[in-house]
N, C-alpha and C positions, 0 to 999 in steps of 0.2 A: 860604550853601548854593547849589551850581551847579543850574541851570537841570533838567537831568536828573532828579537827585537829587531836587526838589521836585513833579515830573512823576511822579515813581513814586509819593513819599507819598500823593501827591494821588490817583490811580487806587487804591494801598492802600487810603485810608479810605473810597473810592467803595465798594469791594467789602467792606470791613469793618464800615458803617452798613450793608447789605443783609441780611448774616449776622446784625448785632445784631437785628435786621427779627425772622428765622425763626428763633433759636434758642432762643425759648421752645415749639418744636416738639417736642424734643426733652424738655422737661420729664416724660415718663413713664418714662423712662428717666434715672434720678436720676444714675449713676453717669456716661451719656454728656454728659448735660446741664453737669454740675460738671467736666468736659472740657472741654467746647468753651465752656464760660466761664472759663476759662484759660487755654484758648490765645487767645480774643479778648484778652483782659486783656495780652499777652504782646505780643500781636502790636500793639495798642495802644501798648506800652512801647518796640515797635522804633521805631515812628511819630515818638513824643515825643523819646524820649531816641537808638535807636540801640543799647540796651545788651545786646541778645536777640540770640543768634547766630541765624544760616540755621539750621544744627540742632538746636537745639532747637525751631525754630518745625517743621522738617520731620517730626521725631517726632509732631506730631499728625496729621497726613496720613501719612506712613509707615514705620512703624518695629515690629520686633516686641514692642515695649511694650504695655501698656494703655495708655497713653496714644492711640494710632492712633484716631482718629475713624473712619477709611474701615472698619476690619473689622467695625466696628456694625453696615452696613448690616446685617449676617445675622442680628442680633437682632429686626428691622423687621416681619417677619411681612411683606413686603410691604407694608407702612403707606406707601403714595407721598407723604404730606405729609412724614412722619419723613423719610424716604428722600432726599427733596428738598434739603428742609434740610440733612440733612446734606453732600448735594455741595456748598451753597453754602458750606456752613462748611467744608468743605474745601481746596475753591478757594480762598475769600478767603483763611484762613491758608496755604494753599501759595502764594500772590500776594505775599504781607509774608515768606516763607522765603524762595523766588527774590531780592527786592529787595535782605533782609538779607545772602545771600550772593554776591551782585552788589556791594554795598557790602562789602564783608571781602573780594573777589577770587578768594571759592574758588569753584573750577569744579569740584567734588568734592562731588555733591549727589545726592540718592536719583533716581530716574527720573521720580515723578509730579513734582516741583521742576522739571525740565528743562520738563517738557511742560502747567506753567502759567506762561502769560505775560498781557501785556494782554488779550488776545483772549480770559481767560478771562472776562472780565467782562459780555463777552456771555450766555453760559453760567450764572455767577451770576443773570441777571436771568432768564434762561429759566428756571432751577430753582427762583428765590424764588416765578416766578407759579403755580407748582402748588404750594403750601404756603398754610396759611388766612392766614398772618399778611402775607399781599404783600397792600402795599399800594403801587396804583400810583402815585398824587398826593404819597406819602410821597419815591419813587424818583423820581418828575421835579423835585419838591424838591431831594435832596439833587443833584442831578444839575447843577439850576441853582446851587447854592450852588457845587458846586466850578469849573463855567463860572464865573463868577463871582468866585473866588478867582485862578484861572488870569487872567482879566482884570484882576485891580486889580495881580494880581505883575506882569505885564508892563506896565501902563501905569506903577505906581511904580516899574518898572525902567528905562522908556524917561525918564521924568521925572529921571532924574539924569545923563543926558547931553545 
């Protein structure tokens, strides 16, 4: 797997263990919840195996199905923890739909796709910290694990030449 390639996974699961964080936020809402635990599940599966196209991951972010995460919000009553969560679960799955259709070459992708990239991961942590379930110590954790992985890939990269 080329260098790039392993740079997105790696930023994917950054923003995917944040989401896994806050998505039992959403548990009052049974219907949105058993959502975006399938789209994690999904977007998980592009991670591992690669086998989940861009669209279908982008159906959860935006599409006129039930399946759309984003039009929830209006269920939210203004519930800003709900509310929250849900952008982070957004993001991170629009972050693994961008990668998957960056990997497949299509450039024929809905609009909020386009306009998540890395930078959304900023974003994701701004949204996890208003939600009860952010947990800081958890995120500088996972945070150092993937520094960390990112380190031992290149220093076993550099160790073979």
């Amino acid at each position: 797997m080329d260098n790039e390639k392993q740079d997105k996974k790696v930023k994917a699961a950054f923003g995917l263990a944040i989401a896994e964080m806050v998505v039992d936020e959403l548990k009052s809402d049974e219907e949105g919840y058993l959502i975006a635990k399938e789209a994690l599940s999904l977007s998980w599966d592009w991670i591992e195996k690669e086998d989940v196209s861009g669209e279908t991951l982008a159906e959860y972010v935006d599409s006129p199905t039930e399946k759309d995460l984003g039009i929830r919000e209006e269920y939210y009553d203004n519930n800003q923890n709900m509310i929250s969560a849900l952008v982070v679960l957004t993001l991170a799955i629009g972050l693994v739909a961008r990668f998957a259709y960056d990997s497949e070459g299509n450039r024929s992708r809905p609009t909020p796709i386009w306009e998540t990239n890395e930078e959304s991961l900023h974003d994701i942590i701004k949204f996890a910290s208003n939600t009860k379930s952010y947990d800081e110590y958890r995120v500088d954790q996972i945070r150092d694990l993937m520094k960390n992985y990112k380190n031992m890939e290149q220093k076993s990269i550099g160790a073979q030449f």
